[in-house]
Structure formats: C-alpha cells, structure tokens
C-alpha positions in Angstrom: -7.3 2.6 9.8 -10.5 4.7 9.9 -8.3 7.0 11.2 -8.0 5.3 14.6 -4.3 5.4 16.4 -2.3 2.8 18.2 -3.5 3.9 21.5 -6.6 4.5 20.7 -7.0 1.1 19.5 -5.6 -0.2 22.6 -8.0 1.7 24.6 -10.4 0.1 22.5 -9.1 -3.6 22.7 -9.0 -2.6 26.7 -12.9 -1.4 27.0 -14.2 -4.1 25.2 -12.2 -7.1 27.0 -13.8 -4.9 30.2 -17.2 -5.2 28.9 -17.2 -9.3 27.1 -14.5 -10.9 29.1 -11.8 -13.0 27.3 -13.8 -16.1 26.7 -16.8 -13.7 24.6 -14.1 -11.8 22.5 -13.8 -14.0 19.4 -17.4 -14.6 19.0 -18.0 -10.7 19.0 -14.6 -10.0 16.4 -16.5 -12.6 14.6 -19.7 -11.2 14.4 -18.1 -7.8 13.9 -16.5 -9.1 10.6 -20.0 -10.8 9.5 -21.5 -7.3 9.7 -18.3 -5.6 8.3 -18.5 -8.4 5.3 -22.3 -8.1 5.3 -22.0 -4.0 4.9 -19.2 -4.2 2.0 -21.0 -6.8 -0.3 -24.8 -4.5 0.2 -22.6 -1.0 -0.4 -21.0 -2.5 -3.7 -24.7 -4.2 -4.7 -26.1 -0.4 -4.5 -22.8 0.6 -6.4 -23.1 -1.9 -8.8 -26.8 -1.0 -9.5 -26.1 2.3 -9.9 -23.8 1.7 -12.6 -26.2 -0.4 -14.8 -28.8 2.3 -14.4 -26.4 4.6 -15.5 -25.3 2.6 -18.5 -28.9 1.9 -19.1 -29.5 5.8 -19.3 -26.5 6.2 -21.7 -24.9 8.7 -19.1 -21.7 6.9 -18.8 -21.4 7.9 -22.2 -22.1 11.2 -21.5 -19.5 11.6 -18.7 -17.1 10.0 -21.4 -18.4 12.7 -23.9 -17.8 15.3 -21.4 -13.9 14.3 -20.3 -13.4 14.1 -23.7 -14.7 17.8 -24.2 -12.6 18.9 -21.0 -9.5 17.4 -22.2 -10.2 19.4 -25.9 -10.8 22.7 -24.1 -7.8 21.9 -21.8 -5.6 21.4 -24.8 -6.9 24.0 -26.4 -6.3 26.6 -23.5 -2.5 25.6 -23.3 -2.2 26.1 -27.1 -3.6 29.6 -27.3 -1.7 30.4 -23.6 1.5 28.7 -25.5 1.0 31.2 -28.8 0.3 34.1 -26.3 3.5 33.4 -24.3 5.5 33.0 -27.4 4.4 36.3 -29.1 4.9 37.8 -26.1 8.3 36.8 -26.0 9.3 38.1 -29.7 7.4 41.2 -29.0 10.1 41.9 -26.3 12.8 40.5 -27.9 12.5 43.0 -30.7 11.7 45.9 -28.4 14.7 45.2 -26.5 16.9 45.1 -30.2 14.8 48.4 -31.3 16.1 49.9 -27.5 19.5 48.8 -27.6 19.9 50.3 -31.0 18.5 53.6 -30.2 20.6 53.6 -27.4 23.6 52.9 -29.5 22.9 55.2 -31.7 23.2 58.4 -29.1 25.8 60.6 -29.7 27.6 62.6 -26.3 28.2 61.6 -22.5 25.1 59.6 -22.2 25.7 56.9 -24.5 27.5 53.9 -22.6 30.8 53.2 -22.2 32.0 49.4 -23.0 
C-alpha cells in the first residue's frame, strides 16, 4: 500500500492520534477518504477525456494500426531468424557428413580406430 510498511503505518496511526486525539480521528479518516474519493473520480474524468479526444483524432486507430505493424515485423523477424537458424543447421550437418567422410576415407596411422 503506496509502499508504506506495517510499522510505518503504525508510526503513522501513532502521530496522528498524537496530533487529533481519539474523539477527532474518524472525522479526519472521513475527510481523508472524501478527498481520496474526490481525487480518483477527477483523475479518471481527465482519463476519460483524454480518450474521447483521442478517439476524436482517430489516433486510437493509429496506435491499433501501429501494434498491428509491430506484431507483422515481429512475426516477420522470427520467420527470417527461424529460416537463418535452420539453414544454418543443414549447412553443418552436411559439413560435418563431408568431414567424417574425408576423414574415413584416409588411408595409414591417422585414420581412427573403431
């Protein structure tokens, strides 16, 4: 919560019943959670009207248009890193046969022994 601990809260809790007294307490959590409300409902009014102006602009569709284009280029990346990795992977394949051969293929003490 807000990034407040347990003792920290406590501290808080303790300062504040120093500075109202017990019987002033629940009007001030009260008016704390007016403001709190009050705050919430302006910050998703500005949120809200944001939105419409965007819409109004036509730029949610161009933040649509643009995921859309990221998720192409993303595919389209994986593919060509896919077809990359793959080729790679014959290439050695058949370097490793063309090796194995040649080494087969020598004659004296340095061919291997199986």
């Amino acid at each position: 919560m807000f990034g407040i601990g347990g003792g920290e809260l406590v501290l808080i809790m303790f300062i504040a019943l120093m500075l109202f007294g017990s019987d002033k307490i629940p009007e001030v959590a009260r008016t704390m959670g007016k403001i709190m409300a009050q705050l919430k409902n302006a910050t998703n009014d500005i949120k809200s009207e944001i939105q419409k102006g965007a819409e109004s602009n036509g730029l949610d569709k161009t933040f649509q248009e643009m995921h859309g284009n990221f998720n192409d280029i993303t595919r389209n990346i994986t593919s060509e890193i896919d077809k990359a990795k793959d080729k790679l992977l014959t290439e050695t394949t058949t370097t490793t046969e063309v090796v194995q051969e040649e080494l087969d293929d020598l004659p004296g003490p340095i061919k291997r022994q199986n």
